[in-house]
N, C-alpha and C positions, 0 to 999 in steps of 0.2 A: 949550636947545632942547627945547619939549615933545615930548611923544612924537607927537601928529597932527601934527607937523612934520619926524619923520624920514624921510628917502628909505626903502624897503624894505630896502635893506643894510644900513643903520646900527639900523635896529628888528629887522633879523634878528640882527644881529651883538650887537647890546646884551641883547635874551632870551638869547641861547647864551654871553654874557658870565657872565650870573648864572647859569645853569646850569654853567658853568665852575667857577665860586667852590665852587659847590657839588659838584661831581663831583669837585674836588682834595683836597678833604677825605676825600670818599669811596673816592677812591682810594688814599690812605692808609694810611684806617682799614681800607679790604677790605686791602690787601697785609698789615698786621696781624694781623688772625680770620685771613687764610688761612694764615697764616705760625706762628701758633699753633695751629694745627689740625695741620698738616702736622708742626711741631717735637715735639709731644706723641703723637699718635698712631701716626708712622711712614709710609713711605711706601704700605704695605701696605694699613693702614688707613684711611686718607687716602684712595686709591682708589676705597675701598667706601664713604665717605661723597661722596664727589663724581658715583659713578654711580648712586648712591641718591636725590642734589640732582639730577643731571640728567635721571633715572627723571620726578621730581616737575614737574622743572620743563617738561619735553616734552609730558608730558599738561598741563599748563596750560595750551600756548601751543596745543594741540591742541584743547581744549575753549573757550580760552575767543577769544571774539568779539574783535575789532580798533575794538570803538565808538568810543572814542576818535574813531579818520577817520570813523567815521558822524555823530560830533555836530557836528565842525570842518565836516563837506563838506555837509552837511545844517543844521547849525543858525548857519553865519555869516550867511547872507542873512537871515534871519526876527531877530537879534541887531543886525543892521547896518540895516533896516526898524523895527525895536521891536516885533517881534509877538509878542507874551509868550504866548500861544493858538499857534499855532506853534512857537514855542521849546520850549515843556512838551512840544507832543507830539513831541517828537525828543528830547527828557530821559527821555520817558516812554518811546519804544522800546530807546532806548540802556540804561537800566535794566534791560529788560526781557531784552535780549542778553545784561547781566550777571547775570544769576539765574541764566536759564538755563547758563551757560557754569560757575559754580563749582559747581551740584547736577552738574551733566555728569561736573567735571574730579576733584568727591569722590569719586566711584563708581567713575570709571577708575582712580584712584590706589591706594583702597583693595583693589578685586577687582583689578588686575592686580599688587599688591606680594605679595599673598596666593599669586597662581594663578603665576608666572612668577620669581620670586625666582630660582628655578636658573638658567633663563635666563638671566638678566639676570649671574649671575657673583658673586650675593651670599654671603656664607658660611652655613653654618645659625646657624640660631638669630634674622636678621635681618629677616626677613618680616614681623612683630608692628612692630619699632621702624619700617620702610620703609610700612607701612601708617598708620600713624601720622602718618608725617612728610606722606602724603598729603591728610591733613588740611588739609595747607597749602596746600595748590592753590585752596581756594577762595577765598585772599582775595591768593594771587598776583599780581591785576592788578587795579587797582583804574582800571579803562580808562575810565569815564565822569566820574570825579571827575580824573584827569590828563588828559582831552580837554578839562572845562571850565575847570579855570585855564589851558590853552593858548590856549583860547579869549577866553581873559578877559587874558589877558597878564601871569600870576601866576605867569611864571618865577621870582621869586625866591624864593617860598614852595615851587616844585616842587625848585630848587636843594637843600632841605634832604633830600627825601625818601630819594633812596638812602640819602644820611649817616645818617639816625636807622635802616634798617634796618640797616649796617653797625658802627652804636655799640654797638647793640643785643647785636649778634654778637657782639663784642670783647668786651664784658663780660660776656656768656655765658662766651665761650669762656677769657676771663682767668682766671674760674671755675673752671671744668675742668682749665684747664693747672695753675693751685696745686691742688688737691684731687685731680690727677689721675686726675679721673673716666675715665670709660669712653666707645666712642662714642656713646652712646645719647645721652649727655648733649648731646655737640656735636652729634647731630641737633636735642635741644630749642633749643640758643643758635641754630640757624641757622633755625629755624623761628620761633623769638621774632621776630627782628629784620622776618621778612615780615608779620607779623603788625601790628608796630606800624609799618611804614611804609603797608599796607594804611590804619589805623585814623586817621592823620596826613593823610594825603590828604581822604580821604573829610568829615573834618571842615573842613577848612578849605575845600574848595569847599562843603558846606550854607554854611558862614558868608558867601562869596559870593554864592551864591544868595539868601538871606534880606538880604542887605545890596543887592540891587540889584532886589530884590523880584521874582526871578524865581520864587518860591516859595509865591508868592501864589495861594491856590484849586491851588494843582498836588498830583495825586491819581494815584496808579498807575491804578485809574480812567478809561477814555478811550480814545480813537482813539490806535492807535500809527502804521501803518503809511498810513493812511490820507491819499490826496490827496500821498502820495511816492513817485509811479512810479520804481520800478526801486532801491527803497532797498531789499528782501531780496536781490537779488542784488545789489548793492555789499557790502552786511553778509557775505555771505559771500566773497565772491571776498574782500577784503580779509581777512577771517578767515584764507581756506586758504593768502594769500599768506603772510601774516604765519606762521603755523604754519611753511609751509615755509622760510620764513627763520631766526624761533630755534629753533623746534623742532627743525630742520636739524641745530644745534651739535648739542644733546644727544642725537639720534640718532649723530654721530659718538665724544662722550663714549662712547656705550653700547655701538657697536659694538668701539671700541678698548678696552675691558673685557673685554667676554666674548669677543672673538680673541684679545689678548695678556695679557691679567690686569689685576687691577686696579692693579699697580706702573705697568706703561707707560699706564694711562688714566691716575693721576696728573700724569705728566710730558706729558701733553697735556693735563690740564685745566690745568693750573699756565703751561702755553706760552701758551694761548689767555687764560686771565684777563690777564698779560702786554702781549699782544698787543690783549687788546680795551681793556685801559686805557691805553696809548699812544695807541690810534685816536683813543680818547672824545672828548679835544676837540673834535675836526672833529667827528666825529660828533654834537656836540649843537648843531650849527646844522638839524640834520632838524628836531626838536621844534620849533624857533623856524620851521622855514618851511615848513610844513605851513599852519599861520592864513593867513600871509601870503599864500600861493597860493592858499588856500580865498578870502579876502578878495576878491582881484583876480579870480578868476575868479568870482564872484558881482557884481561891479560891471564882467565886461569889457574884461578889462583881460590882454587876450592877450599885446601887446607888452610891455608891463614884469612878466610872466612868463617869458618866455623870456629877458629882458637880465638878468633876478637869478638866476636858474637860470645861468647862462652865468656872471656874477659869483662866488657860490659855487662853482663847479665847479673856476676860476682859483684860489681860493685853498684847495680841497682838494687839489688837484694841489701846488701847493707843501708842503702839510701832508703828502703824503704821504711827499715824499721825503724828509723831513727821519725823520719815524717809520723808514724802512726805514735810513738810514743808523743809526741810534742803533743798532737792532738789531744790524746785519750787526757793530759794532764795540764794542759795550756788553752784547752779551743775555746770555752765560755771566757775565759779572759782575755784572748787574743779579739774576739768579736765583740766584748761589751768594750774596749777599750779604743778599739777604728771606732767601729759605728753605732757604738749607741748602747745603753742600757737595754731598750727593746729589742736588739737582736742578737741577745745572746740566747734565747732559744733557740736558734737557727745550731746550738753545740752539738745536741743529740744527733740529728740529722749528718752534719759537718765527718763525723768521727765515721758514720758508713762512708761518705764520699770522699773520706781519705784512706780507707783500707782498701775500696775498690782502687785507687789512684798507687798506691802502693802496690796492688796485684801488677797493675801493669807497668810500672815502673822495674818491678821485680823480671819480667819476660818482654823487654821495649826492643831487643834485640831481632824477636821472630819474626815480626810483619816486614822489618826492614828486609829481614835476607832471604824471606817467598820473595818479595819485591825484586829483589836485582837479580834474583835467578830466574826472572821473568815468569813468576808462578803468582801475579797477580790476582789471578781467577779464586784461587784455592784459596789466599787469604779473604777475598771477597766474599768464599760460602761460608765459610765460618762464620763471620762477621754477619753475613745473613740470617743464619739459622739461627741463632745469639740474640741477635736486636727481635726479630719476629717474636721469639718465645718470649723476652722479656715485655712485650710490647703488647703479645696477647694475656700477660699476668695483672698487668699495669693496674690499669681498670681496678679490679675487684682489690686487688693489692691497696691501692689509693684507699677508697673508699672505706676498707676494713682497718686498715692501721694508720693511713694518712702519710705526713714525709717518712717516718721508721721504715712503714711497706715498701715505699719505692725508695730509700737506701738500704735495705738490706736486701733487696733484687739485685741492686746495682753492683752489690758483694757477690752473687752468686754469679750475672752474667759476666763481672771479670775473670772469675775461676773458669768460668766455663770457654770463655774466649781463649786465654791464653792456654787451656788444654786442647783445643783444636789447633791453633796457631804451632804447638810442640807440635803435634803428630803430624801436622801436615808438613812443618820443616823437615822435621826427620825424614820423613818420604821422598820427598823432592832431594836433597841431600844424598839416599840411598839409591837414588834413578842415576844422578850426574855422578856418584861415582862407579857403579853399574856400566855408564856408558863411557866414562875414564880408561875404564878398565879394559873393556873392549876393544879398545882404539888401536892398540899395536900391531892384536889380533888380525887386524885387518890390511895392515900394511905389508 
């Protein structure tokens, strides 16, 4: 069966396959570098390099732009039409998003590793290496060049990506561990690895582009915005949504440092890495159905958006229970057997950050389909109202119950998210066919 011949589930399902192939490797190799990281350094240590990645990686998702959804939601119709004059100018703004977001995310990274180090819970002397490592935020998301082989249906090539920034690390960090270097080092293995997953991307979509001759006469040069009502405010609502989404974690990372020390942020970032590679599977059917809905919703196609939506939803709900059952009965041994006798307390913890992961697993459908019906906004308040109130509980939460407090928040604000995420689908859904309906009326 070619691929113009797959129902939407079977082309959703067969991209998040080869993504699959590729995230179990990945998965792997990260429990590997992390597992070396944590063996060689100590728990202590380990902490300080993990709130120093999350320092890095928050300002990244804070500075840099969400293009990716701006090229998919913006550039499938003009791609699906053949408007190569159109299509450039939606490469040419999405580009444009990405400049500006890693000059943004180098300055943030650098002046606040410099200015807030105490803050933040780092030891002396760490400010110089943490500035450094911020360097790496500029090439953290390489969102235009992973928007277009989504767009182009070059999951299999995207399948590799995490893996070589992961390889990357492992042999860095293999390095370190025989030589017993210092952390500095394992800051460089884990900055390499973003570096060359950055550098992997970006090449292999030019080689698309030039192969399909999307690249033809295209010039930074040009109209970006022009004749695309309402695409600076898609580019940001999607921005600040997405910030508040990963950015989210590693403000949690950074809070659980500098309340309880870096030993207990270890045993929470080591839960939640756990935690998010269990989900990952389900989870990488988003990637694959973000096109698909940009696709339909640019030729029309309301009803067989909400029946694959409804589809996927059915078999993340199965996904999820299977993830939480593994947890509730496998998590202290799956973590004292990676990394260590010492963190398998990090289990209690673990088991909230896989029921929250499982919630959204359970409803991964909604954000994608406010998104391609260009109702970016409405997932963005939710997502606001959400992160705020858990963010104003944080605090006293911490302090009174420790990791338990902020995983069993992180339980309530997924209930709570994907209960605004439902109603605001339904809404938006109940407008476009409102306005469906009208349409003949008027001819």
């Amino acid at each position: 069966m070619t691929a113009a011949a797959q129902s939407p589930l079977k082309k959703v399902l067969a991209n998040a396959g080869q993504l699959l192939s590729g995230r179990v490797v990945n998965a792997i190799i990260g429990l590997a570098y992390i597992a070396l990281t944590a063996r060689s350094l100590g728990q202590e240590l380990m902490g300080v390099l993990v709130v120093i990645n999350a320092f890095a990686q928050f300002l990244g998702e804070v500075a840099h732009f969400q293009s990716w959804q701006t090229l998919i939601t913006y550039g499938a119709g003009p791609l699906l039409e053949n408007n190569k004059q159109r299509f450039q100018q939606v490469l040419r703004f999405t580009l444009l998003l990405d400049l500006i977001s890693a000059v943004l995310g180098v300055l943030l990274g650098v002046l606040g590793a410099w200015l807030f180090w105490r803050q933040l819970g780092w030891p002396e002397g760490m400010s110089g290496y943490g500035a450094l490592y911020g360097l790496s935020i500029g090439v953290m998301s390489s969102a235009t060049g992973v928007g277009l082989l989504r767009l182009f249906d070059r999951f299999r090539f995207l399948a590799a990506e995490q893996a070589i920034s992961s390889l990357v690390r492992l042999v860095g960090c293999a390095i370190c561990a025989v030589t017993q270097a210092p952390i500095q080092y394992f800051l460089l293995a884990w900055a390499a690895g973003t570096f060359a997953a950055f550098f992997y991307v970006a090449a292999i979509a030019i080689w698309d582009l030039r192969r399909r001759g999307l690249l033809s006469g295209f010039t930074m040069i040009g109209p970006t915005s022009k004749d695309m009502p309402g695409v600076w405010r898609f580019a940001m609502a999607t921005n600040f949504s997405g910030t508040l989404d990963v950015g989210f974690t590693h403000v949690l990372t950074m809070a659980v440092g500098a309340l309880l020390g870096p030993a207990q942020a270890a045993l929470w970032r080591i839960g939640k890495q756990v935690a998010d590679g269990m989900a990952k599977p389900a989870r990488l059917m988003v990637p694959a159905l973000y096109p698909e809905l940009a696709k339909m919703r640019a030729s029309g196609g309301q009803e067989a958006m909400t029946k694959l939506a409804v589809q996927i939803a059915l078999i993340g709900g199965a996904a999820a229970g299977v993830l939480l059952l593994v947890s509730l009965l496998s998590g202290r041994w799956i973590l004292e057997t990676v990394m260590g006798p010492g963190f398998g307390a990090a289990a209690g913890v673990m088991n909230w950050q896989v029921a929250a992961a499982a919630i959204g697993v359970m409803t991964l459908p909604l954000e994608p389909m406010l998104v391609s019906m260009r109702a970016a906004g409405a997932a963005m308040m939710v997502r606001l109202i959400v992160v705020l109130a858990y963010l104003a509980a944080l605090v006293p939460l911490i302090n009174t119950f420790g990791l338990t407090g902020a995983g069993a928040a992180l339980v309530a604000s997924a209930l709570a998210m994907a209960t605004g995420m439902y109603f605001m689908a339904r809404r938006r859904l109940a407008r476009l066919a409102a306005e469906e309906n009208a349409a003949p009326r008027t001819t």
